[in-house]
TORKOL-4160 file (C-alpha; in steps of 0.2 Angstrom, whole numbers, padded with zeros to 4 digits, m for minus):
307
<pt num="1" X="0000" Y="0000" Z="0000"/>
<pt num="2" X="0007" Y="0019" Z="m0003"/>
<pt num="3" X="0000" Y="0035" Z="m0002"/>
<pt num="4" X="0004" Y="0049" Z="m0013"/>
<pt num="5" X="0023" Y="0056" Z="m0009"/>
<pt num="6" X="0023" Y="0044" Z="0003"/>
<pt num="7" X="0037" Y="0036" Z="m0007"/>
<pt num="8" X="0040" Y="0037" Z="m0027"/>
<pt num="9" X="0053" Y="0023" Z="m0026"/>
<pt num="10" X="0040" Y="0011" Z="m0024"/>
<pt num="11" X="0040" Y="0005" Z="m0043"/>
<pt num="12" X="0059" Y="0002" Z="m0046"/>
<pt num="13" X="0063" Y="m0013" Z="m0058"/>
<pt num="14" X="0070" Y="m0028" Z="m0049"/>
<pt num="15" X="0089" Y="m0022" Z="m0055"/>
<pt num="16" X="0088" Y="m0007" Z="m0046"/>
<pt num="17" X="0079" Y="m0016" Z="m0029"/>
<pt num="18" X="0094" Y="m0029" Z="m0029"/>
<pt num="19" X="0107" Y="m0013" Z="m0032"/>
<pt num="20" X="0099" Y="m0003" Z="m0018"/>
<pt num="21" X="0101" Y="m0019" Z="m0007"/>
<pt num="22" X="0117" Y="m0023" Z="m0010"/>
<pt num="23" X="0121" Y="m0004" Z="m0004"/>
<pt num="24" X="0110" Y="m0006" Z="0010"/>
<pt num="25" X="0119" Y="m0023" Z="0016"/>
<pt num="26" X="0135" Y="m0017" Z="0026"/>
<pt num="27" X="0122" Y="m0005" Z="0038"/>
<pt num="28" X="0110" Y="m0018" Z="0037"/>
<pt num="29" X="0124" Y="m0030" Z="0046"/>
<pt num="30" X="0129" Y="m0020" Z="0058"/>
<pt num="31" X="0111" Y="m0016" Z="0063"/>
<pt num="32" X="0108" Y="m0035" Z="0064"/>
<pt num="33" X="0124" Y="m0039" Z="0077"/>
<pt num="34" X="0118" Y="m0025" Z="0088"/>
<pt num="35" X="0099" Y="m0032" Z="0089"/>
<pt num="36" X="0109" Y="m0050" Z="0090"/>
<pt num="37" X="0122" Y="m0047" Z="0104"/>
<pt num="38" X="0104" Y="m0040" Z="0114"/>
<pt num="39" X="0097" Y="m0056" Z="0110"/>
<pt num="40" X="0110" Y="m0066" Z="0114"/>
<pt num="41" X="0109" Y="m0067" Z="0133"/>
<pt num="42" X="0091" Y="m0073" Z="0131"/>
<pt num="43" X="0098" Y="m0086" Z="0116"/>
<pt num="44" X="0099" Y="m0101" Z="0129"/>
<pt num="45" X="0095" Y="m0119" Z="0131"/>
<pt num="46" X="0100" Y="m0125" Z="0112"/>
<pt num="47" X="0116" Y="m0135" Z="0122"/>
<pt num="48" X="0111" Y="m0154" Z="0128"/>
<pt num="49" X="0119" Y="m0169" Z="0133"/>
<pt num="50" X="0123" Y="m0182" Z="0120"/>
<pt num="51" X="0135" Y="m0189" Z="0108"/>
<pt num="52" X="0150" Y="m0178" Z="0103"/>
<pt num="53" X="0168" Y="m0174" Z="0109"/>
<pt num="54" X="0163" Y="m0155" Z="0113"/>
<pt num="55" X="0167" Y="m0153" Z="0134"/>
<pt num="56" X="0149" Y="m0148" Z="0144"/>
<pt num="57" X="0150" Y="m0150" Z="0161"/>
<pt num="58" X="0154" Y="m0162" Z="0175"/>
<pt num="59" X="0140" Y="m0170" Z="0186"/>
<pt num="60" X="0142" Y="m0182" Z="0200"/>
<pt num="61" X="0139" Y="m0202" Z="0195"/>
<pt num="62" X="0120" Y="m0208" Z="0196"/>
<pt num="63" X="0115" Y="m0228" Z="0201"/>
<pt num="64" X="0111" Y="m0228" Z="0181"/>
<pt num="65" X="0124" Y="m0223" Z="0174"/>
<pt num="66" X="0139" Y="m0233" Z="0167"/>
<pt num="67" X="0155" Y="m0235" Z="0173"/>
<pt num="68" X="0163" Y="m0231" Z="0158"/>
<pt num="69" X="0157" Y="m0214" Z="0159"/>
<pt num="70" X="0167" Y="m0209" Z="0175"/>
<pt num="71" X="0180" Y="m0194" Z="0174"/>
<pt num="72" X="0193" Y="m0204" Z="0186"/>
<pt num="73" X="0204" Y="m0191" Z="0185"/>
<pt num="74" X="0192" Y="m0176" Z="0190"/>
<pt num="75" X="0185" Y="m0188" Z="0203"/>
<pt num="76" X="0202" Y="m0192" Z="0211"/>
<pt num="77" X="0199" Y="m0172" Z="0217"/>
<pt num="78" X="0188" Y="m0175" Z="0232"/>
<pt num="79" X="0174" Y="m0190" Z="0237"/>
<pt num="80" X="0163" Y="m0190" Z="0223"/>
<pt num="81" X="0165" Y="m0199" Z="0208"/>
<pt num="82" X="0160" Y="m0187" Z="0192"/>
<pt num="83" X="0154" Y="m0191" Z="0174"/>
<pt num="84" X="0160" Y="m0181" Z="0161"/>
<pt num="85" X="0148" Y="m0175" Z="0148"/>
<pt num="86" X="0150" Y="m0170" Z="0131"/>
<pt num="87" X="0137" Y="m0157" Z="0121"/>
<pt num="88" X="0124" Y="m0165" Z="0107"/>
<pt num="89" X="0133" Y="m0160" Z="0090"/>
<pt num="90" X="0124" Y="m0167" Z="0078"/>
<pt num="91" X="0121" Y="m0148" Z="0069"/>
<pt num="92" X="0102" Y="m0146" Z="0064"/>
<pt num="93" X="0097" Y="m0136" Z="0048"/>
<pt num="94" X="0089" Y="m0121" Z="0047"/>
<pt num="95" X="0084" Y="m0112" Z="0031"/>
<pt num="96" X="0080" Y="m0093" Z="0029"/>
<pt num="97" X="0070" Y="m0084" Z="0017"/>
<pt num="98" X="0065" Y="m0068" Z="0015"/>
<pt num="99" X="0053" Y="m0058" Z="0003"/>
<pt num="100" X="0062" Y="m0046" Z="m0006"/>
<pt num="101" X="0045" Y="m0041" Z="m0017"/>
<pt num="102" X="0042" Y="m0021" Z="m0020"/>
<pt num="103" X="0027" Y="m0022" Z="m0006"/>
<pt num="104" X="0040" Y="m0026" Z="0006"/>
<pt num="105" X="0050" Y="m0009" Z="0002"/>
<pt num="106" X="0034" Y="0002" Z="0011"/>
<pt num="107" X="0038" Y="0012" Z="0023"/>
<pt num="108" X="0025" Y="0026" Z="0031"/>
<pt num="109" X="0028" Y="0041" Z="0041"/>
<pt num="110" X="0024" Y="0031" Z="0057"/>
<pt num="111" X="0039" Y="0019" Z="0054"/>
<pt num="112" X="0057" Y="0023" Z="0058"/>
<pt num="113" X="0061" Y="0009" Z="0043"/>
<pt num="114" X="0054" Y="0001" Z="0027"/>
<pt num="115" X="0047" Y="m0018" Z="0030"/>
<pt num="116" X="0062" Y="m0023" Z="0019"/>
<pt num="117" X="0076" Y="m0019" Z="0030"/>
<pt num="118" X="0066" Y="m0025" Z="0047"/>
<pt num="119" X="0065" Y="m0042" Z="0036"/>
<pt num="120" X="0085" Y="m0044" Z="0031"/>
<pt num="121" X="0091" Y="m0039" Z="0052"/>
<pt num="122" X="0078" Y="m0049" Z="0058"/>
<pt num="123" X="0086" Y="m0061" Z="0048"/>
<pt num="124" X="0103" Y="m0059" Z="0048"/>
<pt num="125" X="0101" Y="m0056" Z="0067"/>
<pt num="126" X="0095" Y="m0073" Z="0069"/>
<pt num="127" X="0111" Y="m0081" Z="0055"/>
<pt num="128" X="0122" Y="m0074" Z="0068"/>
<pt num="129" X="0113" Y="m0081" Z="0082"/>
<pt num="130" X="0111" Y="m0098" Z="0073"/>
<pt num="131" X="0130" Y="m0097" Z="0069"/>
<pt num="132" X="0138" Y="m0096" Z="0083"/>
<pt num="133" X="0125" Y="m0107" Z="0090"/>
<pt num="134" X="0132" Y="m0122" Z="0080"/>
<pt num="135" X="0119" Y="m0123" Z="0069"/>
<pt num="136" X="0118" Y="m0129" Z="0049"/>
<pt num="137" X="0108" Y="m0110" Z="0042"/>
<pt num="138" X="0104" Y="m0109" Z="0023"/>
<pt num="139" X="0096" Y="m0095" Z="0012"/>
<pt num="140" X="0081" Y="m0105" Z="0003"/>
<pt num="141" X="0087" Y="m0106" Z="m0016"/>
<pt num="142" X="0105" Y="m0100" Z="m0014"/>
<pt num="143" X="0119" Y="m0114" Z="m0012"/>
<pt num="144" X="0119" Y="m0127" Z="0005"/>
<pt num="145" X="0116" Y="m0124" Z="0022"/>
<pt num="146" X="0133" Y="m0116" Z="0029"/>
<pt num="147" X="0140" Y="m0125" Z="0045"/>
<pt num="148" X="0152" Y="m0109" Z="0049"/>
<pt num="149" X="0154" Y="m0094" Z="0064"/>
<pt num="150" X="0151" Y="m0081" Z="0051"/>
<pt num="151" X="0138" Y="m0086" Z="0044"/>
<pt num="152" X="0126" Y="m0072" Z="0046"/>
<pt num="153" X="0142" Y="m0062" Z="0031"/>
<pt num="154" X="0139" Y="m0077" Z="0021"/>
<pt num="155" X="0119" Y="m0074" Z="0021"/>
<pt num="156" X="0122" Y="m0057" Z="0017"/>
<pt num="157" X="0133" Y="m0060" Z="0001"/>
<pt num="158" X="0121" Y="m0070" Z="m0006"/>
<pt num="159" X="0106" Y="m0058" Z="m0001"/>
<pt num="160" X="0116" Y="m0043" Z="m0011"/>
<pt num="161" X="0118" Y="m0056" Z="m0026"/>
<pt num="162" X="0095" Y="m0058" Z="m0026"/>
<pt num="163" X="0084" Y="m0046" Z="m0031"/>
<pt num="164" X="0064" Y="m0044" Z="m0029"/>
<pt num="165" X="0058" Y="m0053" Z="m0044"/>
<pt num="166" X="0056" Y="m0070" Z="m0033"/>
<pt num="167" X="0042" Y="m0071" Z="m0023"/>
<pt num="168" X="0041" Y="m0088" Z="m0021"/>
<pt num="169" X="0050" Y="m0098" Z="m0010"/>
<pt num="170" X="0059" Y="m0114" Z="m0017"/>
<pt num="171" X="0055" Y="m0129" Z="m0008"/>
<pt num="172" X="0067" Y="m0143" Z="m0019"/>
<pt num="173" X="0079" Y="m0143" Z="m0004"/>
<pt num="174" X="0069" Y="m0146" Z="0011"/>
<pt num="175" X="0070" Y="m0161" Z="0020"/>
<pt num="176" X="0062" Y="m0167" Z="0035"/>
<pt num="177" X="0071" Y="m0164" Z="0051"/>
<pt num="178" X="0074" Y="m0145" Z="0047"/>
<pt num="179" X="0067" Y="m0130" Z="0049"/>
<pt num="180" X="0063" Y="m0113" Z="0039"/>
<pt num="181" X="0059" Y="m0097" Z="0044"/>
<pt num="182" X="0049" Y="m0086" Z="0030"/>
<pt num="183" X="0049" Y="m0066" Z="0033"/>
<pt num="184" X="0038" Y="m0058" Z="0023"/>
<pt num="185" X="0018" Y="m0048" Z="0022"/>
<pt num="186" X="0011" Y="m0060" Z="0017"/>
<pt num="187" X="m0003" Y="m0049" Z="0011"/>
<pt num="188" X="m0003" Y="m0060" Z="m0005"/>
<pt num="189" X="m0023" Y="m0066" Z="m0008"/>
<pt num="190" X="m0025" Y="m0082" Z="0003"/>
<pt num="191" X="m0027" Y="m0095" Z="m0011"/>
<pt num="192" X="m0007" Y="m0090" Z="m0017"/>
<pt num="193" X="m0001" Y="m0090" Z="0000"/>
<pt num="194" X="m0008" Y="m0107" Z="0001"/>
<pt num="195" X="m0001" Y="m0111" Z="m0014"/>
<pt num="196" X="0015" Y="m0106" Z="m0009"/>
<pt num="197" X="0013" Y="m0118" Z="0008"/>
<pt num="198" X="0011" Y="m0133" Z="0001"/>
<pt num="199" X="0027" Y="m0139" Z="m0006"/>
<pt num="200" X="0034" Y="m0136" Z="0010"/>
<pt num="201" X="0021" Y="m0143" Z="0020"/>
<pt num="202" X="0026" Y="m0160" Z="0010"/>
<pt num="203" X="0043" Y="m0159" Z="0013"/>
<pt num="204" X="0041" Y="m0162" Z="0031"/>
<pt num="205" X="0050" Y="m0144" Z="0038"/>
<pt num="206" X="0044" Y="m0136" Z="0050"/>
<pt num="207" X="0040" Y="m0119" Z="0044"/>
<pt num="208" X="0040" Y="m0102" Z="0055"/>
<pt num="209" X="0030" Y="m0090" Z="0048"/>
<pt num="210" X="0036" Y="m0070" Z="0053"/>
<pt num="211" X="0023" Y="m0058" Z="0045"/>
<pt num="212" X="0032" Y="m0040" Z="0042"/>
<pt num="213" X="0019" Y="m0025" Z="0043"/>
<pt num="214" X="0021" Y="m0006" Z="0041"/>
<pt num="215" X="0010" Y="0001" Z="0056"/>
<pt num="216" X="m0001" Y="0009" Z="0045"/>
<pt num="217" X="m0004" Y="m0008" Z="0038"/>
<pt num="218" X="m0013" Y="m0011" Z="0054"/>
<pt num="219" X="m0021" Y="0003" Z="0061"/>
<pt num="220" X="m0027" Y="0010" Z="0044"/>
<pt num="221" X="m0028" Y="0029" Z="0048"/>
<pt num="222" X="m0034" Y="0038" Z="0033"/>
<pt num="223" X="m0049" Y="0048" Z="0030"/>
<pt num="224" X="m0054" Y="0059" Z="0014"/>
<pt num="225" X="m0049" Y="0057" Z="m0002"/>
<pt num="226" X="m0033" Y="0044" Z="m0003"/>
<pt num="227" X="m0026" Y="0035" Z="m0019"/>
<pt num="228" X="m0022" Y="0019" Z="m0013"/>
<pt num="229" X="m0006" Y="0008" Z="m0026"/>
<pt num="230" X="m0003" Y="m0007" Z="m0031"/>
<pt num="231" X="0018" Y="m0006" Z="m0028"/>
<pt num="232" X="0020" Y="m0022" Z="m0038"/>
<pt num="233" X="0008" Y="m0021" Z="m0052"/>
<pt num="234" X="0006" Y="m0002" Z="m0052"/>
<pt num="235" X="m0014" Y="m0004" Z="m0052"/>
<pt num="236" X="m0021" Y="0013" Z="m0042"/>
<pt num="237" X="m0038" Y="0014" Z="m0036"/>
<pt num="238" X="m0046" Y="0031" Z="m0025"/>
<pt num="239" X="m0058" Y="0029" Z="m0011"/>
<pt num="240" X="m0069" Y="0045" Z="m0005"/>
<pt num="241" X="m0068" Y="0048" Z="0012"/>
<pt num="242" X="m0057" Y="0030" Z="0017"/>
<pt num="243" X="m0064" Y="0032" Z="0035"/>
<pt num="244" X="m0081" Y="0024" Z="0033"/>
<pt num="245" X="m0070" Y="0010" Z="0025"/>
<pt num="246" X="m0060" Y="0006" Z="0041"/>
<pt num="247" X="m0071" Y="m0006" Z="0051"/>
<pt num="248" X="m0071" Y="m0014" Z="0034"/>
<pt num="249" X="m0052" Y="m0017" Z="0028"/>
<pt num="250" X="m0050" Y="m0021" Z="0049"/>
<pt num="251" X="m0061" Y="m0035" Z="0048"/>
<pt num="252" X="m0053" Y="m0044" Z="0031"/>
<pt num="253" X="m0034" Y="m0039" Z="0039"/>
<pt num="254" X="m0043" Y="m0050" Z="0053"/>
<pt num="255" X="m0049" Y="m0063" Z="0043"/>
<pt num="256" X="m0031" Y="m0064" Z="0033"/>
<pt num="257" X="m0023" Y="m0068" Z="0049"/>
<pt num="258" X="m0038" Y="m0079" Z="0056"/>
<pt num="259" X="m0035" Y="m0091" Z="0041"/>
<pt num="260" X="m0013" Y="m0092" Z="0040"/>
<pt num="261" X="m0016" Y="m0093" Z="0058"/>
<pt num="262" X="m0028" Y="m0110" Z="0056"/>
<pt num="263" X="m0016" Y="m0116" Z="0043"/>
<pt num="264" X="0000" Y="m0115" Z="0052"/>
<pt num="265" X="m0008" Y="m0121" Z="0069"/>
<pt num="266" X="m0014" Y="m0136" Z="0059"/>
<pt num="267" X="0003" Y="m0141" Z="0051"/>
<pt num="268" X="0010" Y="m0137" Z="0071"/>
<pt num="269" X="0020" Y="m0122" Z="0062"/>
<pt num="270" X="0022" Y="m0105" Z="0070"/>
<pt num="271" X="0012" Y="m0088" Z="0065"/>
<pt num="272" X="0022" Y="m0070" Z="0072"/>
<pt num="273" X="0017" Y="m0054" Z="0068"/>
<pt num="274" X="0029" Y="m0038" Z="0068"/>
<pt num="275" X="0028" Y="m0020" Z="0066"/>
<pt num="276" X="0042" Y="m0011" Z="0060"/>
<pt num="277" X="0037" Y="0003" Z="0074"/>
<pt num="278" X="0042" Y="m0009" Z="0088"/>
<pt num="279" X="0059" Y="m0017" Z="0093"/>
<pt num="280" X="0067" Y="m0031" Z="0081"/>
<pt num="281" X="0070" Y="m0041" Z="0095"/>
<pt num="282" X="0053" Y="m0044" Z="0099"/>
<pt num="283" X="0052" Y="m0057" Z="0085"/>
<pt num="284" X="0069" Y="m0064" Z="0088"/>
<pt num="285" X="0065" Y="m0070" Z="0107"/>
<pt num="286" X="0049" Y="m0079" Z="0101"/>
<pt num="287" X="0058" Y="m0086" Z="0087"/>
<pt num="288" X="0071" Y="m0093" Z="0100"/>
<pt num="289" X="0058" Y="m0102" Z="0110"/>
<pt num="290" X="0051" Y="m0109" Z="0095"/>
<pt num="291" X="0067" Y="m0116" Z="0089"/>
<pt num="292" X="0076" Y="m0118" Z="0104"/>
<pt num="293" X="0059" Y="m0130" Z="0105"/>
<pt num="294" X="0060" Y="m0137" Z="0089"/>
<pt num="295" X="0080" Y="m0140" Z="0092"/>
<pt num="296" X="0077" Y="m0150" Z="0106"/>
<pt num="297" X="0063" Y="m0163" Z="0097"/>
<pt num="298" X="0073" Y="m0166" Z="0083"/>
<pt num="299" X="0089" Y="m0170" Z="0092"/>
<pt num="300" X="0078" Y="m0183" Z="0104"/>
<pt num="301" X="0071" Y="m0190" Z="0088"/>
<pt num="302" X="0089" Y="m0192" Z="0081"/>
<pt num="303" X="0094" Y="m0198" Z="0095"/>
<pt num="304" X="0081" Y="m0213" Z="0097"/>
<pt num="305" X="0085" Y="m0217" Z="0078"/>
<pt num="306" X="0105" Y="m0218" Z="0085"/>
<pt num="307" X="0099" Y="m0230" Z="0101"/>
């Protein structure tokens, strides 16, 4: 949605989007390591017990545990004996995507930023995160997962190498056991969104769905006259006094999210909703929980296949 003047850029070719991007990256970064390091003292419980040669912590020897497991040499310290554990390693994939259409390049007088860049920190904030987490992170459609510390860079080169002309997600490289995280409005008519959904749902990932909104996406405050714009299509149409059409677009905004929210609560998938008028690490906390969740039933269920 745009208003007159409210932005003129809104129709640039997918050349100039992935050009503006690309210039955009380095602050972008920078932005997404300050939200991250806030973050980060919340970003627990992703460590547990299992198979690996990474050092945990000691704890002192239970009746059903084996003997095998027993530090002889950090027991010979005092009168316990002490079992050393190792941390879980077996990295889990996580894939990003992030919708780089012209809708998501709105910004209004009542955001400090356009949906666009909220979208790439939020994601290359949780990269970082992911990263130094020990966790496998892909962008969707753009080489493998990357198993590496600074991964969030490596997410960044290849988001200043896209531009906006895919709005569709490519679901040929997800597999079960993963995850993927999809920014985007999402104001696309219900039936495409479906559409969209499918493939994944078949694949067996877990999707986490982050809707990106512009606040006057939500509160709808216009009265009089107001040209409203199509930013992808061009396609303009005028309302006379919009204010009678409020309880109106509020109800269908409501009714959007009543349906993604069905859907994703069906397939046990997560539904978030973000204004670009509130903190980015809002999103990031609850994506942490649902992960940090997520993390821990894969790596049981991998675990009962290794038993």
């Amino acid at each position: 949605m745009a208003l007159p003047n409210e932005r003129s850029d809104l129709l640039r070719g997918p050349l100039a989007e992935a050009k503006g991007l690309a210039a955009g990256l380095p602050d972008l970064l920078i932005e997404a390591r300050r939200v991250a390091s806030v973050v980060a003292a919340g970003w627990h419980g992703r460590r547990t017990s299992g198979r690996g040669e990474t050092f945990w912590q000691y704890r002192q020897f239970m009746p059903d545990d084996t003997t095998s497991g027993i530090d002889w040499r950090r027991s010979a310290r005092d009168q316990h004996l002490y079992v050393r554990e190792t941390e879980w390693e077996a990295a889990h994939t996580i894939w990003l995507w992030v919708d780089l259409t012209a809708s998501m390049d709105t910004r209004s007088r009542l955001a400090p930023v356009t949906k666009r860049d909220r979208a790439v920190v939020i994601l290359l904030a949780l990269a970082e995160l992911l990263s130094k987490a020990g966790e496998r992170v892909g962008l969707l459609g753009v080489g493998n997962p990357i198993l590496s510390r600074n991964g969030a860079e490596r997410i960044a080169e290849y988001l200043s190498q896209m531009d906006g002309s895919g709005a569709v997600p490519d679901a040929r490289n997800l597999r079960r056991l993963s995850d993927l995280v999809m920014i985007g409005d999402f104001f696309d008519p219900l039936d495409e969104v479906e559409k969209t959904l499918e493939p994944i749902a078949r694949s067996g990932t877990r999707a986490h769905l982050l809707q990106v909104v512009d606040p006057i996406e939500e509160t709808f405050p216009f009265a009089g006259r107001v040209e409203f714009r199509d930013p992808e299509t061009g396609v303009a149409h005028i309302l006379d006094r919009t204010e009678l059409h409020r309880g109106e677009y509020e109800r269908l905004l409501a009714a959007h999210r009543d349906r993604l929210t069905r859907i994703c609560r069906r397939l046990d998938w997560t539904f978030l909703v973000h204004r670009t008028d509130r903190s980015a690490t809002d999103p990031l906390l609850a994506l942490d929980a649902r992960l940090t969740e997520r993390g821990m039933d894969h790596g049981a269920y991998a675990g009962a296949l290794a038993a």
